[in-house]
SEZA-822385 format. One record per residue (C-alpha): residue number from 1; x, z, y. Coordinates in nm, 3 decimals. Each point is the difference from the previous one (the first is absolute). Last residue first. Layout:
ATOM  nr      xx      zz      yy
ATOM NUM       X       Z       Y
...
This chain:
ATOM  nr      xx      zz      yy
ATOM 448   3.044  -0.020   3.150
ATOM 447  -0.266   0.224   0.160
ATOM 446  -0.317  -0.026   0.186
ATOM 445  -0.243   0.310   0.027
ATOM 444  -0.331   0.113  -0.100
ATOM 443  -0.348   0.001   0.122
ATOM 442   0.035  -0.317   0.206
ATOM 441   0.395  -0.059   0.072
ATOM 440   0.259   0.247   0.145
ATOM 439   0.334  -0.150  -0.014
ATOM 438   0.330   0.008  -0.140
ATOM 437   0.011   0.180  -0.323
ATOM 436   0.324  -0.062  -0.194
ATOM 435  -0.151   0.055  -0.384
ATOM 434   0.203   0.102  -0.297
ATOM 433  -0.178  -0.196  -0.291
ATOM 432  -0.239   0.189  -0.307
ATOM 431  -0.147  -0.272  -0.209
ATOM 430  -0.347   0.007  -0.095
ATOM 429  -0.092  -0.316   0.118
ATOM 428   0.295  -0.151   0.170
ATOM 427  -0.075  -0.353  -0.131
ATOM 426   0.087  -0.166   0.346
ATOM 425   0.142   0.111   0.334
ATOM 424  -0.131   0.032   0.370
ATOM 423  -0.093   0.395   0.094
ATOM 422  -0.270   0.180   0.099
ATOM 421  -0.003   0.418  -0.090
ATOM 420  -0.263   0.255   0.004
ATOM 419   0.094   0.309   0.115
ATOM 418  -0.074   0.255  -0.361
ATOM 417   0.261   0.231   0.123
ATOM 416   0.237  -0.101  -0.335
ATOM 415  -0.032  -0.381   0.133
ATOM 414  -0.302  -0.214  -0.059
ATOM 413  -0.034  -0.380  -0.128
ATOM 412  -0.082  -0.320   0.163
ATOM 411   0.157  -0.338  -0.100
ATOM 410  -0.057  -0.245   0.282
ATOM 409  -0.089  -0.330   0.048
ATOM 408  -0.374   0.054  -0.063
ATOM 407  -0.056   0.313  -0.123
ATOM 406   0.232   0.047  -0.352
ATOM 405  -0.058   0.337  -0.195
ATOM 404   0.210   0.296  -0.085
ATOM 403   0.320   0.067   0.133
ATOM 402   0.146   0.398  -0.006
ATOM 401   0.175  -0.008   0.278
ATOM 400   0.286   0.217   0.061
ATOM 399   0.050   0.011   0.396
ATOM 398   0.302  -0.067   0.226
ATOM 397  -0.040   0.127   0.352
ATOM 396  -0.006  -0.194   0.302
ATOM 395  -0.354   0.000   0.104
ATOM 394  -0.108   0.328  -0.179
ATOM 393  -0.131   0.186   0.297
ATOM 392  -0.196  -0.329   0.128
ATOM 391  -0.192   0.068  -0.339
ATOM 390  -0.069   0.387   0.114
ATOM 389  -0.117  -0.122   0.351
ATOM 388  -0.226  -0.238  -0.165
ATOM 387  -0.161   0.243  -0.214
ATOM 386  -0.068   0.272   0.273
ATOM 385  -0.138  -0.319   0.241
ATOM 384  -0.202  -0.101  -0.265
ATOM 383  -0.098   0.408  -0.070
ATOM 382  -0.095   0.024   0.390
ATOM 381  -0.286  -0.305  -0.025
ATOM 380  -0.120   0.086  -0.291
ATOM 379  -0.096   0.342   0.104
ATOM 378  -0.178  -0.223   0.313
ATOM 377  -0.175  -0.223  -0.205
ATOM 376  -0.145   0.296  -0.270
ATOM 375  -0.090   0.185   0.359
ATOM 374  -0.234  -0.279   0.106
ATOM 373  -0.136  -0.082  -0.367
ATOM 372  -0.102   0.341  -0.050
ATOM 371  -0.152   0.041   0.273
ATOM 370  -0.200  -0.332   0.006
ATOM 369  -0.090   0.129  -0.386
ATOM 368  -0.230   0.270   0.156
ATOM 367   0.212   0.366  -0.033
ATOM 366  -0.158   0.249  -0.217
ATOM 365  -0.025   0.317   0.236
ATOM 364  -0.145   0.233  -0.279
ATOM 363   0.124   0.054  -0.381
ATOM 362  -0.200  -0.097  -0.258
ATOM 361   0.217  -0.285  -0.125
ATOM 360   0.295   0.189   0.083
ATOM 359  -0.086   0.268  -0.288
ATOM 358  -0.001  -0.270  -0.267
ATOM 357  -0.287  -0.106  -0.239
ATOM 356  -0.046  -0.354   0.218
ATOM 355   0.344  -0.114   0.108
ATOM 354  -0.028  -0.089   0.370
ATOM 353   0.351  -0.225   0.094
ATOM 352   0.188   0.079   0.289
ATOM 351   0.188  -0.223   0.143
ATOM 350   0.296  -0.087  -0.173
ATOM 349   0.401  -0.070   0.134
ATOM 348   0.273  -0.065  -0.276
ATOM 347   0.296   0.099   0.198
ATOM 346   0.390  -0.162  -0.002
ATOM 345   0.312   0.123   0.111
ATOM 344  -0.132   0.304   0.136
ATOM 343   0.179   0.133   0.347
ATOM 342  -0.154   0.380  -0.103
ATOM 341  -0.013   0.090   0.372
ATOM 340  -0.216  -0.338   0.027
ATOM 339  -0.226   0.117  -0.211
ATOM 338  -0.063   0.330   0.174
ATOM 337  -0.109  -0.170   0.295
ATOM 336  -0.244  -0.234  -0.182
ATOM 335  -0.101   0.323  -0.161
ATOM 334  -0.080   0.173   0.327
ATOM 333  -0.167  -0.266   0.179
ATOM 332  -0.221   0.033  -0.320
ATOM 331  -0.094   0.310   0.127
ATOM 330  -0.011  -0.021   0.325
ATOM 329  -0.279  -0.315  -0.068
ATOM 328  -0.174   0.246  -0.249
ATOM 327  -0.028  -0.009  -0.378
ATOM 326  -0.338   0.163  -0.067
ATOM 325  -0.004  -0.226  -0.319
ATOM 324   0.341  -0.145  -0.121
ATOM 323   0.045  -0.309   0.287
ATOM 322   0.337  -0.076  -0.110
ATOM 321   0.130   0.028  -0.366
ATOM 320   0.373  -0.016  -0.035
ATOM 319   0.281  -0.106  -0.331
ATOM 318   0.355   0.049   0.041
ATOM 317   0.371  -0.145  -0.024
ATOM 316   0.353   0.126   0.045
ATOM 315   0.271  -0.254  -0.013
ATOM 314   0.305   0.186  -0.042
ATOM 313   0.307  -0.030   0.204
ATOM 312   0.146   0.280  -0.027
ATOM 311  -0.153   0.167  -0.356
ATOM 310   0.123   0.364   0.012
ATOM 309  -0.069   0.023   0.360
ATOM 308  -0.301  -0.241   0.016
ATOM 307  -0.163   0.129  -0.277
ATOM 306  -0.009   0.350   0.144
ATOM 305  -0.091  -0.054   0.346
ATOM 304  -0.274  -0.201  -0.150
ATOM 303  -0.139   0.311  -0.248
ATOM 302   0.075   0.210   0.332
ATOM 301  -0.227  -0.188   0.160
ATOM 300  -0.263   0.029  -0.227
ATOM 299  -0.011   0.414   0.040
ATOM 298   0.003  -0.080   0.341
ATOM 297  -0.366  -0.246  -0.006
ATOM 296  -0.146   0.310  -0.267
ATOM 295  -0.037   0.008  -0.308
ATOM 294  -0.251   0.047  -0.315
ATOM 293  -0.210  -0.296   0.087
ATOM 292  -0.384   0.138   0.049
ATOM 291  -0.120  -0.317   0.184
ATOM 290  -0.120   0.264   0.258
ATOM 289   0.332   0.137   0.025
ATOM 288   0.156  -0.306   0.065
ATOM 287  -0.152  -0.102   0.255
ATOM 286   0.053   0.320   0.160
ATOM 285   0.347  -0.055  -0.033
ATOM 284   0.030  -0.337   0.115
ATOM 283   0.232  -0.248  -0.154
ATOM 282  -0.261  -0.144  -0.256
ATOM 281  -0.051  -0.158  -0.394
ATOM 280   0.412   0.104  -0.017
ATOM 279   0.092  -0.105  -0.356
ATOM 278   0.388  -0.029  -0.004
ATOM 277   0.124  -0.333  -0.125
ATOM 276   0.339   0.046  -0.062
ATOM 275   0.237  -0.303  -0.005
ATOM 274   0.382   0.085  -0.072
ATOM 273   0.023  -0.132  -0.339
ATOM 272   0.121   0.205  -0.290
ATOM 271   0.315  -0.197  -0.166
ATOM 270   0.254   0.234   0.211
ATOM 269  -0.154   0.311  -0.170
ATOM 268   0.174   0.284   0.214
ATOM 267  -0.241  -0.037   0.305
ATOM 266  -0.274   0.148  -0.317
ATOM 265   0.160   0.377  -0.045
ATOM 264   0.058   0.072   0.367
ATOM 263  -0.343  -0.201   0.121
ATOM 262  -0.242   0.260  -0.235
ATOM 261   0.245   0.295   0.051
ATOM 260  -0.077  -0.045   0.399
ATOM 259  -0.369  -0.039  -0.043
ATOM 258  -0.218  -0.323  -0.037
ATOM 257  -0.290   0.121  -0.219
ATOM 256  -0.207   0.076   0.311
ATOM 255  -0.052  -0.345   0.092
ATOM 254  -0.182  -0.099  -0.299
ATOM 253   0.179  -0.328  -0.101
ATOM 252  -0.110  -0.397  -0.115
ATOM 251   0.135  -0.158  -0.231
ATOM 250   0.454   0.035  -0.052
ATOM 249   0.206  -0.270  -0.080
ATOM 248   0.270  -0.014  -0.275
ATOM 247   0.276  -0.276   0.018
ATOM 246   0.129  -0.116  -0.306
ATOM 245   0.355   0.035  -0.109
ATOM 244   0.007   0.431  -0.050
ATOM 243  -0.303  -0.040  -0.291
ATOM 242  -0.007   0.347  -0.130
ATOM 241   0.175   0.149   0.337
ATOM 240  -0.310  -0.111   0.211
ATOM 239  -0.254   0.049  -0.228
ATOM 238   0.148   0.405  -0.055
ATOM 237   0.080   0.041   0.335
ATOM 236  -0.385  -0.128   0.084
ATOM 235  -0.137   0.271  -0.242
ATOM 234   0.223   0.263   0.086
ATOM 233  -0.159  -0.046   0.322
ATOM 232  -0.355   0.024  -0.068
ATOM 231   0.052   0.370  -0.007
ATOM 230  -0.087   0.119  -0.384
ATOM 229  -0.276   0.218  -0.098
ATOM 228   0.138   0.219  -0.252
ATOM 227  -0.194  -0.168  -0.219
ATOM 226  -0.189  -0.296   0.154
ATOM 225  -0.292   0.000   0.194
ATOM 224   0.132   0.013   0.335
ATOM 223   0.315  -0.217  -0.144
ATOM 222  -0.100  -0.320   0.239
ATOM 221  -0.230   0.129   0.317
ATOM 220   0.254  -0.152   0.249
ATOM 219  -0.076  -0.362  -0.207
ATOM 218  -0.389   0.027   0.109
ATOM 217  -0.106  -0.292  -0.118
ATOM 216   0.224  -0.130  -0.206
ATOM 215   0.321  -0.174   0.046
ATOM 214   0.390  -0.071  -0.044
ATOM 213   0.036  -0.355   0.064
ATOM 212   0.266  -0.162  -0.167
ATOM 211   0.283  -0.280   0.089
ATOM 210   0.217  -0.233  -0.185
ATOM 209  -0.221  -0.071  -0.314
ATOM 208   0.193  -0.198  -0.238
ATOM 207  -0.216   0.146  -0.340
ATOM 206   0.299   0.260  -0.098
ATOM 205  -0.060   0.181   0.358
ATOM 204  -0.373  -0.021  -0.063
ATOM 203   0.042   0.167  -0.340
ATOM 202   0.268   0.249   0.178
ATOM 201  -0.303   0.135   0.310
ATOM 200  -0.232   0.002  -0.355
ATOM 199   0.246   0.273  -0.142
ATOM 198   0.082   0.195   0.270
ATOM 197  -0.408  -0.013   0.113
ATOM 196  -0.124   0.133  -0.353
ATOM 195   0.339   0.280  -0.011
ATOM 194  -0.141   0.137   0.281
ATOM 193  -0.330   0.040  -0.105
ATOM 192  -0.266  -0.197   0.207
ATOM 191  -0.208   0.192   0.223
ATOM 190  -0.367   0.100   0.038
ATOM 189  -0.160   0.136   0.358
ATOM 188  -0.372   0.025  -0.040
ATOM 187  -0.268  -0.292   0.041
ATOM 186   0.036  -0.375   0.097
ATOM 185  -0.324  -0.078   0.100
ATOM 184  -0.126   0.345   0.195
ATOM 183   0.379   0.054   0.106
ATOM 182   0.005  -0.348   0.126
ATOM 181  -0.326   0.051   0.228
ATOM 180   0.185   0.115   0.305
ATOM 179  -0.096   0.055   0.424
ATOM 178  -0.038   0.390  -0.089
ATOM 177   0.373   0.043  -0.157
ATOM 176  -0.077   0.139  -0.361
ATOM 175   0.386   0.012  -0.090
ATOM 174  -0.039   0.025  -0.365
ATOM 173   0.124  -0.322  -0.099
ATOM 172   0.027  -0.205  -0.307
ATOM 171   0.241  -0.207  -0.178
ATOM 170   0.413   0.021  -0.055
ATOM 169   0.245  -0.160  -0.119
ATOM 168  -0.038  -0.374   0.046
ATOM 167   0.304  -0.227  -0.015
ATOM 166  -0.077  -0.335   0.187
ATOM 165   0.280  -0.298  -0.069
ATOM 164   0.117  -0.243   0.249
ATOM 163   0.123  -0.316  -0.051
ATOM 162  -0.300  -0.167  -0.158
ATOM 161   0.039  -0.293  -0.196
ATOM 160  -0.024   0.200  -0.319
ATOM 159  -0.367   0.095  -0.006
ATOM 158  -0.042   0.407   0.020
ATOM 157   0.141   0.284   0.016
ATOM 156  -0.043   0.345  -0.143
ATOM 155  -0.234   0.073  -0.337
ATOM 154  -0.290   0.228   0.056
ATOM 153   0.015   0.374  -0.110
ATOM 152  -0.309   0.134   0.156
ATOM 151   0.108   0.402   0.143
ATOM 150  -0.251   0.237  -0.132
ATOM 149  -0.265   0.230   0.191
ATOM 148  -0.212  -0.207   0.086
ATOM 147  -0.380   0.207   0.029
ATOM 146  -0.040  -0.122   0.410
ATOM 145   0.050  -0.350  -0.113
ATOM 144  -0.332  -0.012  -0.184
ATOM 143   0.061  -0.286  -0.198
ATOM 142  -0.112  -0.397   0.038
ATOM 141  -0.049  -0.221  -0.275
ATOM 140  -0.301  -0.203   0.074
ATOM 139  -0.139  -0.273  -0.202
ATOM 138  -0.255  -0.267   0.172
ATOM 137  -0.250  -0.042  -0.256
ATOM 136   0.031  -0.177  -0.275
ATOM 135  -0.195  -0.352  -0.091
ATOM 134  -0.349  -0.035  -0.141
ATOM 133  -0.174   0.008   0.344
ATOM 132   0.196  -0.287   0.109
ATOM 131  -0.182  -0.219  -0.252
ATOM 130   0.269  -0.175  -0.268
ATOM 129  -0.063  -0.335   0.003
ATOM 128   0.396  -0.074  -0.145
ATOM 127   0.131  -0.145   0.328
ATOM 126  -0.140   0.377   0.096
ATOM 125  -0.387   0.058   0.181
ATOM 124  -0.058   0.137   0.304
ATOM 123   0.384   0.033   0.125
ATOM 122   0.176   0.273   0.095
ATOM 121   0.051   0.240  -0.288
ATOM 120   0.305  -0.046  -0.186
ATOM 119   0.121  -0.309   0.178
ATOM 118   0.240  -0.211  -0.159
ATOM 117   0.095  -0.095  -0.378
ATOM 116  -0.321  -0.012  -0.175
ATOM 115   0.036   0.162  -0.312
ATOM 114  -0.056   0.309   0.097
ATOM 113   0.211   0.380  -0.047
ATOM 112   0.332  -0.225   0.098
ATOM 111   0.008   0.025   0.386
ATOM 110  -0.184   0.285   0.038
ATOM 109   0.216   0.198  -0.306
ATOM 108   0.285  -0.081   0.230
ATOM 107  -0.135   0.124   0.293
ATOM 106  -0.080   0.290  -0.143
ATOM 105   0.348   0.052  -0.141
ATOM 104   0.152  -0.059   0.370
ATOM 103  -0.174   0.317   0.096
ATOM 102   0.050   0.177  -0.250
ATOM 101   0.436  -0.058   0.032
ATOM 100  -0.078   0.071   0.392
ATOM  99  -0.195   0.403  -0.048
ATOM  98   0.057   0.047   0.360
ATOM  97  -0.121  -0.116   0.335
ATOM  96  -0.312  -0.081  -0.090
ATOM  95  -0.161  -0.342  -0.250
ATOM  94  -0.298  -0.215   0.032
ATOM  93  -0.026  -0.298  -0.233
ATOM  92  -0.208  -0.279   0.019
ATOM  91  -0.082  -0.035   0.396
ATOM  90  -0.267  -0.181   0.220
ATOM  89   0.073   0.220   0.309
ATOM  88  -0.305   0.230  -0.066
ATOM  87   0.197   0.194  -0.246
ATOM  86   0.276   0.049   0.230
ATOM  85  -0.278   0.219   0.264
ATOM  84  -0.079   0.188  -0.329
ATOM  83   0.433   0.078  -0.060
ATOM  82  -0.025   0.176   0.373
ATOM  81   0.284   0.294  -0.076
ATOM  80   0.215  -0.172  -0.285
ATOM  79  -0.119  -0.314   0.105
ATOM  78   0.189  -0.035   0.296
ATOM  77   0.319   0.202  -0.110
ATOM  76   0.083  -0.235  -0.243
ATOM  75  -0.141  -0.251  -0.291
ATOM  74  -0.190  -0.355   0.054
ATOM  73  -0.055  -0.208  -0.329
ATOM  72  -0.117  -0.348   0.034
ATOM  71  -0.058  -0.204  -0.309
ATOM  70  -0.002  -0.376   0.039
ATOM  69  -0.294  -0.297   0.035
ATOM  68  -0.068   0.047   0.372
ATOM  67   0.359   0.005   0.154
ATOM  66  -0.021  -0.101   0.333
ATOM  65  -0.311   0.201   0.085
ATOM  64   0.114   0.267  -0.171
ATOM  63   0.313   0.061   0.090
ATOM  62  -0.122  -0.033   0.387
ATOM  61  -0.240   0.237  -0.051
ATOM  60   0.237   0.251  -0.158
ATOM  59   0.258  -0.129   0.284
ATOM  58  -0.252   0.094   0.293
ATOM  57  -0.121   0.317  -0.146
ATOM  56   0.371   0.132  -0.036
ATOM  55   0.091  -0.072   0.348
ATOM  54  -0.287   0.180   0.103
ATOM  53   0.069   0.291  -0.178
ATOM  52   0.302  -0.026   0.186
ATOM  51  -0.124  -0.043   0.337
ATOM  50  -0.212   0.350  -0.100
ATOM  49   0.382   0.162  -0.047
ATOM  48   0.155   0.168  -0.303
ATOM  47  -0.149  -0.211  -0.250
ATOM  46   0.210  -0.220  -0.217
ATOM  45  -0.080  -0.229  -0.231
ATOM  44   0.161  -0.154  -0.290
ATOM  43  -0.226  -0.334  -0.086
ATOM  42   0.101  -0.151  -0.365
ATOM  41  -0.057  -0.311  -0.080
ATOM  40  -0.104  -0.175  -0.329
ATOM  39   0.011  -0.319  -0.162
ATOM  38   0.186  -0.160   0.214
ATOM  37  -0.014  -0.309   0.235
ATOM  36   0.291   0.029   0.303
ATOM  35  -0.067   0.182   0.356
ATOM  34   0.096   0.335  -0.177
ATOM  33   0.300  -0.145  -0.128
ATOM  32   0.082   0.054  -0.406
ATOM  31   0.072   0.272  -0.255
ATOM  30  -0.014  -0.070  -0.324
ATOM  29  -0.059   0.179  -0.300
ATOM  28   0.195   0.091  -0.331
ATOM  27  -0.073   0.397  -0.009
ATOM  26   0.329   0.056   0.165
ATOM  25  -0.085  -0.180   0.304
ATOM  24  -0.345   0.132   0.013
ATOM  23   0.154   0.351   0.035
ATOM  22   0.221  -0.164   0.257
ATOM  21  -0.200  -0.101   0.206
ATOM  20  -0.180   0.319  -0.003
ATOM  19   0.300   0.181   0.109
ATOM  18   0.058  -0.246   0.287
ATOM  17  -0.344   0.051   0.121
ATOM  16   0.066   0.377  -0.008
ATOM  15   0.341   0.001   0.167
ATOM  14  -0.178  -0.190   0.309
ATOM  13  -0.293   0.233   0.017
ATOM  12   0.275   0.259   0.042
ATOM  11   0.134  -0.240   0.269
ATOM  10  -0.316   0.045   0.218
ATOM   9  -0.273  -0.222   0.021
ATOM   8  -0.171  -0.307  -0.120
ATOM   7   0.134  -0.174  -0.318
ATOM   6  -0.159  -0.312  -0.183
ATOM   5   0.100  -0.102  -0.378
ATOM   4  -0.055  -0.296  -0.173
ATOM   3  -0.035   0.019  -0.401
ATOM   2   0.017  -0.305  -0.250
ATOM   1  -0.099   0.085  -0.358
């Protein structure tokens, strides 16, 4: 059988497509493009922001509508918390955020349970005059994500061609901020075993991988559940120093787990890349408060104080939400101020998005989306000019860049702080070249 996957979302989401690709792999399957005829396709959702759920909508119906005759299975964080409002989409198979390998068997059994080879349910009558009403139901396999208490073994990587490798080690989050539904769809805090992420970081390593993604959803929350309960720092030395020729790069971090023993142990693992996303959400304290984040706009300045004197030179990056509701124009003056003490070298701005079953949702002073749009635009604005003083900053430095795809007459690829890099030269593709930069150019920078 012929599988096409579609991914929406984080890079966790990313580790999980690749997993199931590779479960088909090994069970003799194919995996093709999502634009090309399969049999099946698979739809991984995310859900953390209303656009999003839109997002996901749009490509369902758009699977569907191209695709009339095949099996569509859509699995994530969307239908893990809203799997009825999937159902209505025209699916076959409905799947969560967990439980992959069942997942994939269902749609497996859809595709061979009838002889027809296409839709399970969609049409009035099969090639074989076979009444709709005769055929299965839409099958759901989605958990209560609240009960995991298990870490799902899935295997790491994915299709060869790809340079760069996603390790995840941890799932779940217990954080409970106000404006977030991943807790409700991804459940408590479970973690890979050491040994687990040593051994799949050296599999990837063997495979030609040159660079991996340590990720999860809540990496800072890795060991909590583990014996002994383990900083998430001995897990990183241990990656790093397991496979000491690839480059490791850390997901996403909770600020507060960014202490001085934290940057003293990692600043000696020269193959750990100096890029630190540092989740943010706001840079005013009251803000903050009310989105119940557990610190406070100095207590994440020291985490970049930090980084920046162990790591000179690092490219420290964050996430924001503007127009959170009561957020006033002094306030948000007061995160775009903040911001620019930070000097970010690049932000992923979002206005705020109502999650129904969330404290936000019910909170008062919900901005109209003019507001939203108005401040989004203007937080833009000051992280652009953030990221393109920190690319100016490298004009004249040599960077190792990881190349990974041709656009247009240049080879692109990323150095160690994840800057994007342009340069003229063919069949680099995953080939690791010293890198003169020279100029700043779109959302990267030009190098020969």
């Amino acid at each position: 059988m012929k599988f096409a996957f579609y991914t929406l979302g984080c890079k966790t989401n990313q580790y999980e497509t690749q997993a199931m690709e590779r479960l088909l792999l090994q069970q003799g399957h194919e995996i093709g493009k999502f634009d090309e005829t399969c049999d099946a396709y698979v739809i991984n959702t995310c859900s953390v922001t209303a656009v999003a759920d839109k997002k996901n909508r749009a490509i369902i119906r758009r699977c569907r509508r191209e695709n009339p005759g095949a099996i569509i299975g859509v699995c994530g964080c969307y239908p893990q918390h809203a799997a009825e409002a999937v159902r209505e989409l025209d699916v076959d198979i409905i799947g969560g955020s967990g439980e992959r390998q069942a997942f994939l068997d269902r749609m497996l059994d859809a595709l061979q349970s009838l002889p027809l080879r296409g839709r399970w349910h969609g049409e009035a009558v099969t090639d074989e005059g076979v009444p709709k009403a005769q055929l299965e139901p839409v099958s759901v396999v989605v958990d209560n994500a609240l009960r995991r208490r298990e870490f799902e073994i899935l295997p790491a990587g994915g299709l060869e061609e790809r340079t760069r490798a996603m390790l995840k080690v941890q799932d779940g989050c217990v954080n409970f901020c106000t404006y977030c539904i991943i807790p409700y769809t991804r459940g408590p805090i479970r973690s890979a075993p050491l040994e687990l992420a040593v051994e799949q970081a050296k599999e990837l390593a063997s495979r030609g991988y040159r660079e991996i993604v340590v990720t999860g959803i809540e990496i800072a929350g890795w060991g909590a559940d583990l014996p002994g309960k383990p900083p998430v720092s001995d897990l990183i030395e241990a990656v790093c120093q397991a496979v000491p020729n690839l480059r490791v790069r850390l997901g996403s971090l909770e600020p507060r787990i960014v202490t001085e023993a934290f940057c003293e142990k990692l600043c000696k693992l020269d193959n750990l890349c100096p890029q630190f996303h540092l989740s943010m959400q706001s840079g005013c304290d009251t803000v903050l408060a009310r989105m119940k984040r557990k610190y406070d706009t100095a207590r994440y300045l020291e985490s970049v104080r930090l980084l920046n004197t162990y790591f000179p030179g690092c490219a420290v990056t964050t996430d924001m939400i503007v127009a959170f509701p009561g957020e006033t124009e002094e306030e948000f003056a007061e995160s775009l101020a903040f911001i620019r003490k930070c000097g970010f070298a690049d932000m992923h701005i979002f206005p705020y998005s109502r999650r129904p079953g969330t404290p936000a949702d019910k909170m008062p002073g919900q901005h109209n989306n003019a507001t939203k749009e108005a401040r989004s635009r203007e937080a833009i604005a000051v992280a652009e000019e953030m990221s393109r003083a920190f690319r100016e900053n490298l004009i004249g430095t040599t960077q190792s860049v990881l190349f990974e795809e041709k656009d247009g007459k240049y080879f692109t690829g990323h150095a160690p702080n994840y800057v994007k890099v342009y340069t003229e030269g063919e069949n680099l593709h995953n080939e690791i070249r010293e890198v003169l930069i020279t100029e700043v150019y779109k959302d990267g920078v030009i190098g020969e």
